[in-house]
C-alpha positions as CSV (number, residue, x, y, z in Angstrom):
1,X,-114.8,12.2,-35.2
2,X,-111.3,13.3,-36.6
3,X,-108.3,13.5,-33.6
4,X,-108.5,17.0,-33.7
5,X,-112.4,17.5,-32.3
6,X,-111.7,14.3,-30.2
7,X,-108.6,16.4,-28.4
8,X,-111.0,19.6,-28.1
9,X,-114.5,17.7,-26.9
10,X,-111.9,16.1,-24.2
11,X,-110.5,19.5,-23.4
12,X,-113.6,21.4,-22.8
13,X,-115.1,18.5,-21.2
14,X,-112.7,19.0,-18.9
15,X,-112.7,22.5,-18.6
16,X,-116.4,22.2,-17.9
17,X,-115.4,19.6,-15.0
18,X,-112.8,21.3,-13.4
19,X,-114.0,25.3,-13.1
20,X,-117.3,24.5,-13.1
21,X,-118.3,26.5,-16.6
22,X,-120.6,26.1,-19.8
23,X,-118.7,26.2,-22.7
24,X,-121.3,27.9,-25.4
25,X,-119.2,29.2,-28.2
26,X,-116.0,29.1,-29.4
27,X,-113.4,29.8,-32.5
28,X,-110.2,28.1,-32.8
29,X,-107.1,29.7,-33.4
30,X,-105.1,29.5,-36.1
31,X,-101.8,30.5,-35.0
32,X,-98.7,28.7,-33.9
33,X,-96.7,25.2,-34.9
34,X,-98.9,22.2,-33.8
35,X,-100.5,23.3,-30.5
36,X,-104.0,23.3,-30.8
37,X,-105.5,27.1,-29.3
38,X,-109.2,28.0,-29.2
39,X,-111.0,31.4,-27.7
40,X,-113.8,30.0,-26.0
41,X,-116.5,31.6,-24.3
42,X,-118.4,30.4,-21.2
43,X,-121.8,31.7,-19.4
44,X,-119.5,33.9,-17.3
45,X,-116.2,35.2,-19.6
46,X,-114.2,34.4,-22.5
47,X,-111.1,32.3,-22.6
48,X,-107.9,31.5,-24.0
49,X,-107.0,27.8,-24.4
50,X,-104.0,26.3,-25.5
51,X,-103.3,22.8,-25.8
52,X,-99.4,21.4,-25.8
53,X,-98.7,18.8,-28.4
54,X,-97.3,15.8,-27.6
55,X,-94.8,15.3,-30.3
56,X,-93.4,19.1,-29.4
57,X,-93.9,19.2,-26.1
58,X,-93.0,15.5,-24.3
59,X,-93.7,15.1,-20.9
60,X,-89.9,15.9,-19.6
61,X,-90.4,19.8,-20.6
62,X,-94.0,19.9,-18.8
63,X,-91.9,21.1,-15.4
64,X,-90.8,23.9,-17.5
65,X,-94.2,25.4,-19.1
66,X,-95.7,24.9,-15.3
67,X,-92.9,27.5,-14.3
68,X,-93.4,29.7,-17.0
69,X,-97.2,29.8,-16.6
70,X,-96.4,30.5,-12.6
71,X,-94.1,33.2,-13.5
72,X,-96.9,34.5,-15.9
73,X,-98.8,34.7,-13.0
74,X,-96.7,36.5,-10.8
75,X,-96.5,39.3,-13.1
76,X,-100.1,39.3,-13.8
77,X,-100.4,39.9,-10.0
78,X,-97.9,42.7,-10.5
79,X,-100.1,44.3,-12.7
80,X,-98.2,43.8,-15.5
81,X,-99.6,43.3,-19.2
82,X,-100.0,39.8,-19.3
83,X,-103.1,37.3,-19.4
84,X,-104.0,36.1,-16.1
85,X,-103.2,32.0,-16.2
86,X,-106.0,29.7,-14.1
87,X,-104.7,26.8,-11.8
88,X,-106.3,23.6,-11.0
89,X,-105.7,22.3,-7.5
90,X,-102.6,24.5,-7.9
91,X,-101.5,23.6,-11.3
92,X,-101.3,25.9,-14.3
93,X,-100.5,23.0,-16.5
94,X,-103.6,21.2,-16.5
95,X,-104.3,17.6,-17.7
96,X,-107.6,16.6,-19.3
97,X,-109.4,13.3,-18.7
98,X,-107.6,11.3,-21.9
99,X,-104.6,13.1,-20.5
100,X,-104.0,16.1,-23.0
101,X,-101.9,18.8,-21.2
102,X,-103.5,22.2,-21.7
103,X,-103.7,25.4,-20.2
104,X,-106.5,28.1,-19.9
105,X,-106.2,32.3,-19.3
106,X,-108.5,35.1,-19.4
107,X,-108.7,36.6,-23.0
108,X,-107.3,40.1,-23.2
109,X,-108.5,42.4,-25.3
110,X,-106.8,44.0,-28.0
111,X,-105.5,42.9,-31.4
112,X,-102.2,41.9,-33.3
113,X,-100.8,44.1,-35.2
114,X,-99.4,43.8,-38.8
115,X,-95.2,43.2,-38.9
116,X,-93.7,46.4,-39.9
117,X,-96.3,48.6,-38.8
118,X,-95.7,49.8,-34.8
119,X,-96.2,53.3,-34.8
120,X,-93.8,55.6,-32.7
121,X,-96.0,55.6,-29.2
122,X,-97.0,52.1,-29.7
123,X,-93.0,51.2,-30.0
124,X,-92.6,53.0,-26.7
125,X,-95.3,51.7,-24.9
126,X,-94.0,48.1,-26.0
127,X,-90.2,49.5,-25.0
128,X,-91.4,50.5,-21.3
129,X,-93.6,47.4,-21.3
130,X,-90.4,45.0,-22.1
131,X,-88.2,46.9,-19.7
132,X,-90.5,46.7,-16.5
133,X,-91.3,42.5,-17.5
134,X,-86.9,42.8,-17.2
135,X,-87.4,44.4,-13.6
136,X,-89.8,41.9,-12.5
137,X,-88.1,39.0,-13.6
138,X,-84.9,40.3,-11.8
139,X,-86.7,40.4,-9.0
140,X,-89.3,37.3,-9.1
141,X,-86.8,34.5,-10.6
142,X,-83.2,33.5,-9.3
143,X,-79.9,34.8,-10.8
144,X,-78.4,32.7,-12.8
145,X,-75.8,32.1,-15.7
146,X,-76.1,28.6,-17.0
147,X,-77.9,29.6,-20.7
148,X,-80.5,27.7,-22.1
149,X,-79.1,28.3,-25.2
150,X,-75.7,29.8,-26.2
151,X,-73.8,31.3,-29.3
152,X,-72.6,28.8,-32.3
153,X,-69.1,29.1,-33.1
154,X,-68.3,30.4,-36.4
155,X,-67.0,27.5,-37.6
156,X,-70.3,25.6,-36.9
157,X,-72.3,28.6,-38.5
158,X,-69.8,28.3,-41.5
159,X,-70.3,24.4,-41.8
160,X,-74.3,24.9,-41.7
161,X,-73.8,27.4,-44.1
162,X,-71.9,25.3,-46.7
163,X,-74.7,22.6,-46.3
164,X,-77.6,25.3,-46.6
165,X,-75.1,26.8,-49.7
166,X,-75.3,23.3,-51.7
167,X,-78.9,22.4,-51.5
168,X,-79.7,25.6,-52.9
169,X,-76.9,24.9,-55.3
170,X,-78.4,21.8,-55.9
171,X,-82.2,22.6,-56.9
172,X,-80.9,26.1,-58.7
173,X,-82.5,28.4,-56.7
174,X,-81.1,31.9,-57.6
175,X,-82.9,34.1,-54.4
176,X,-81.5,31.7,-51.9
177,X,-78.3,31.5,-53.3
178,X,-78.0,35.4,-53.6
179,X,-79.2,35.7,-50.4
180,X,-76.8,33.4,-49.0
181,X,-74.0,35.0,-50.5
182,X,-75.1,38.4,-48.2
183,X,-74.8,36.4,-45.3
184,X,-71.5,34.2,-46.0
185,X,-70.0,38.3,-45.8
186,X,-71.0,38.7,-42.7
187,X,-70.0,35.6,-41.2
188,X,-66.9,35.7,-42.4
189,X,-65.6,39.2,-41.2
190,X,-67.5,39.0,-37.9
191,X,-66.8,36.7,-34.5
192,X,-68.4,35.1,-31.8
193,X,-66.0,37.9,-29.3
194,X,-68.3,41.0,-30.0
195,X,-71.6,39.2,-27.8
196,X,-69.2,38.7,-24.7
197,X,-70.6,41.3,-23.1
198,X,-74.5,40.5,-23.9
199,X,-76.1,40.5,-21.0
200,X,-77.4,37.0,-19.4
201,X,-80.7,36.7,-17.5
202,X,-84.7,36.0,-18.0
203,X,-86.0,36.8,-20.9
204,X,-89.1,36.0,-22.9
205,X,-87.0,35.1,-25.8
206,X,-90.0,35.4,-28.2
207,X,-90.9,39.0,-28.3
208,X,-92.7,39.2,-32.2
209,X,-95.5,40.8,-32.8
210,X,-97.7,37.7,-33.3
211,X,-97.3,37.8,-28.8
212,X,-98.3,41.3,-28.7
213,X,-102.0,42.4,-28.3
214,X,-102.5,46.8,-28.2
215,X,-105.5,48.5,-28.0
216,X,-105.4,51.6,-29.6
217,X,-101.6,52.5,-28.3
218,X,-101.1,50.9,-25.6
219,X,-99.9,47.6,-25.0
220,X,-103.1,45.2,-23.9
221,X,-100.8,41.6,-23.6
222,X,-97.7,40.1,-24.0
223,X,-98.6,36.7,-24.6
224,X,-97.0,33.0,-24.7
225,X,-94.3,32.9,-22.0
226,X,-93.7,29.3,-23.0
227,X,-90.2,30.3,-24.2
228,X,-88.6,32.1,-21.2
229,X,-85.8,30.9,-19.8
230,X,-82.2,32.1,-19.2
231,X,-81.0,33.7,-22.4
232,X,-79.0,36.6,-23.7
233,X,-81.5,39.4,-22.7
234,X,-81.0,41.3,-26.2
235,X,-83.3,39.0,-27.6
236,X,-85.8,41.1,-26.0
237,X,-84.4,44.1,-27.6
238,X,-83.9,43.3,-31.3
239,X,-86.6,41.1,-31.5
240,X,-89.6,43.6,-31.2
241,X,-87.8,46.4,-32.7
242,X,-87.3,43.9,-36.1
243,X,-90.9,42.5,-35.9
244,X,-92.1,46.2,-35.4
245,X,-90.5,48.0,-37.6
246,X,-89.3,46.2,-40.2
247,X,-90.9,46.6,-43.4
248,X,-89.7,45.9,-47.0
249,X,-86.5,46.0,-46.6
250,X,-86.9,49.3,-44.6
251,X,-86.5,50.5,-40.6
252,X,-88.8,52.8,-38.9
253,X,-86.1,54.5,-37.5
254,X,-88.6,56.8,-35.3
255,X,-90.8,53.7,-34.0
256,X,-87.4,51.6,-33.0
257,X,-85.8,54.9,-31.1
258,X,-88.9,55.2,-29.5
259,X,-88.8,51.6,-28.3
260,X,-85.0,52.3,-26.7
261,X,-86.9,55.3,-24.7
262,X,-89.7,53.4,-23.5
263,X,-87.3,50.5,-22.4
264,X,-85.4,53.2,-21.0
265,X,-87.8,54.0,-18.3
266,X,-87.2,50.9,-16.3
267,X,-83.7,49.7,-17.6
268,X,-80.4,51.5,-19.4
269,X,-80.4,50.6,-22.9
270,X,-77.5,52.2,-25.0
271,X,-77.3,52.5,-29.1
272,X,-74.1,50.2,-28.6
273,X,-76.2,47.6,-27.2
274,X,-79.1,47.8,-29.3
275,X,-77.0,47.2,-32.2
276,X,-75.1,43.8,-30.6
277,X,-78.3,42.9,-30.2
278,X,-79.2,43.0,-33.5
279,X,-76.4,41.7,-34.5
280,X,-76.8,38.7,-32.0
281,X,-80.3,38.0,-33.4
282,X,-79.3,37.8,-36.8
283,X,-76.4,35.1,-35.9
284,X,-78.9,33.2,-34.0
285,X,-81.2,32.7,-36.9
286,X,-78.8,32.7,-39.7
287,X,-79.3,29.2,-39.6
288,X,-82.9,29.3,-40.8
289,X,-82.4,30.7,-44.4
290,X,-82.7,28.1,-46.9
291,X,-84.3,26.8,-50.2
292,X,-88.5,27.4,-48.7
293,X,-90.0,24.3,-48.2
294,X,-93.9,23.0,-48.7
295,X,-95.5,24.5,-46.2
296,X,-92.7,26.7,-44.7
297,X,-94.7,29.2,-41.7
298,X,-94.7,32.8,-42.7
299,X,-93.1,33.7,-39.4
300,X,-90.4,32.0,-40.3
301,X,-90.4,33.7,-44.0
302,X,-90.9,37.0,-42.4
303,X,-88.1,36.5,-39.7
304,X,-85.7,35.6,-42.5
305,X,-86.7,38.7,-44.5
306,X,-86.0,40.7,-41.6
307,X,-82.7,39.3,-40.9
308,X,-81.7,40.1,-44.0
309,X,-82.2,43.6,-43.5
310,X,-79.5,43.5,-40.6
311,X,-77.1,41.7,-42.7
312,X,-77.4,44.6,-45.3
313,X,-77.0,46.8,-43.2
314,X,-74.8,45.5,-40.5
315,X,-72.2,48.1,-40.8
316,X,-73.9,51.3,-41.0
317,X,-76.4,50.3,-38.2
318,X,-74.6,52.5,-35.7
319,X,-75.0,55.4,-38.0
320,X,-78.8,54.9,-38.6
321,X,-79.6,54.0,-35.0
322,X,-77.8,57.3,-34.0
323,X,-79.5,59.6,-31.5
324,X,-78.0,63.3,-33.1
């Protein structure tokens, strides 16, 4: 038996143990870096089950997912759009018998849809579903402003950028280089000053639509709360309206307004802001366009294509996210 069964027998084994359920079916899911994530289904429901990697997920960040998942559950209980987590003798992070750490929640229904493609009411429905998680979060978590992660100075972005610069330099590869040329422009006429006023708080911090289930138009799940901690909030903002409506080089204009109104309806959201935020997303992952490497995730492709598009554009997106 290869490791991979071995880790799932142990899992549902467990799962079987613990809650008490037949495990009859079940389809693993491809999706994600390294954690291992089935849909199973059970005499009684169907589940969603997730197991955390050791290598990526040591036992010093367990705490952290076991607050997340709690969290997850607080809004669940809220009524909010989000898979219910289970707990075992009051544990969301459950360990298996060989001591796998794994957790399990109800399977919503609804599908992913394509990058690029969010219609205008499905953008909104997302923008209103964001902006009341926001509200809830004010009110479940504490207030704080230590960041989990914060801005690199532009001297460190223009050191990673000479390093990124000469290894596609080095192998001769023409898009990267052209590509990098774009973004040594921006870097070099912009600062770290214009994100002082990004707002500081909880945030999912991985909004794509990869953690987004609709049915029909409406917004079934936000999945995958694994990320959320204390962040600049915009990442919320830019990152659905890039993974929604980015396409070829092209913005939905009408789907990514519509997202600003539906966010609208539980928090204020101005054009100025939407625009650092984009702006703020694209300096976050600057640092992840380089010469493609075997096996390189298409998420990570697709986010660099998309920051690209903000870099063309950088200074006419106040014009083209104008509301006249």
């Amino acid at each position: 038996m290869n490791v991979m069964n071995s880790i799932r027998d142990d899992i549902f084994h467990s799962i079987e143990k613990y809650f008490e359920l037949k495990v009859v079916d079940h389809q693993q899911i491809k999706l994600g870096y390294r954690n291992l994530k089935w849909e199973i289904h059970t005499s009684g429901e169907s589940l969603f089950v997730k197991q955390y990697h050791k290598g990526r997920y040591p036992e010093h960040l367990i705490p952290g997912l076991e607050a997340s998942l709690r969290t997850q559950a607080r809004l669940w209980e809220l009524n909010l759009p989000v898979p219910r987590p289970y707990s075992f003798k009051g544990q969301y992070m459950i360990h298996s018998s060989n001591g796998e750490n794994f957790m399990v929640t109800e399977k919503c229904p609804g599908k992913n849809r394509a990058p690029g493609t969010l219609n205008e009411v499905q953008m909104y429905n997302l923008g209103k579903a964001v902006g009341e998680m926001h509200t809830a979060l004010d009110t479940l978590l504490p207030d704080s402003e230590v960041l989990h992660w914060d801005i690199r100075s532009k001297e460190d972005m223009i050191e990673d950028w000479n390093e990124r610069w000469q290894e596609a330099e080095s192998v001769g590869c023409e898009k990267t280089l052209s590509y990098l040329k774009d973004q040594f422009l921006v870097l070099d006429q912009n600062d770290t000053e214009q994100f002082s006023a990004c707002e500081v708080g909880w945030s999912h911090w991985d909004l794509f639509v990869d953690n987004i289930l609709f049915e029909g138009d409406e917004v079934s799940a936000i999945l995958d709360f694994d990320r959320l901690n204390i962040v600049y909030r915009d990442f919320d903002i830019a990152r659905p309206i890039l993974s929604g409506c980015v396409s070829n080089q092209k913005l939905n204009v009408k789907s990514a307004i519509a997202f600003v109104n539906g966010f609208r309806k539980y928090q204020p959201l101005t054009i100025e802001r939407v625009v650092r935020a984009l702006k703020l997303n694209w300096w976050r992952e600057a640092e992840w366009l380089s010469v493609p490497k075997p096996g390189r995730s298409a998420v990570l492709t697709r986010f660099n294509d998309e920051n690209r598009w903000v870099a063309t554009h950088w200074y006419q997106l106040e014009e083209i996210f104008s509301e006249k």
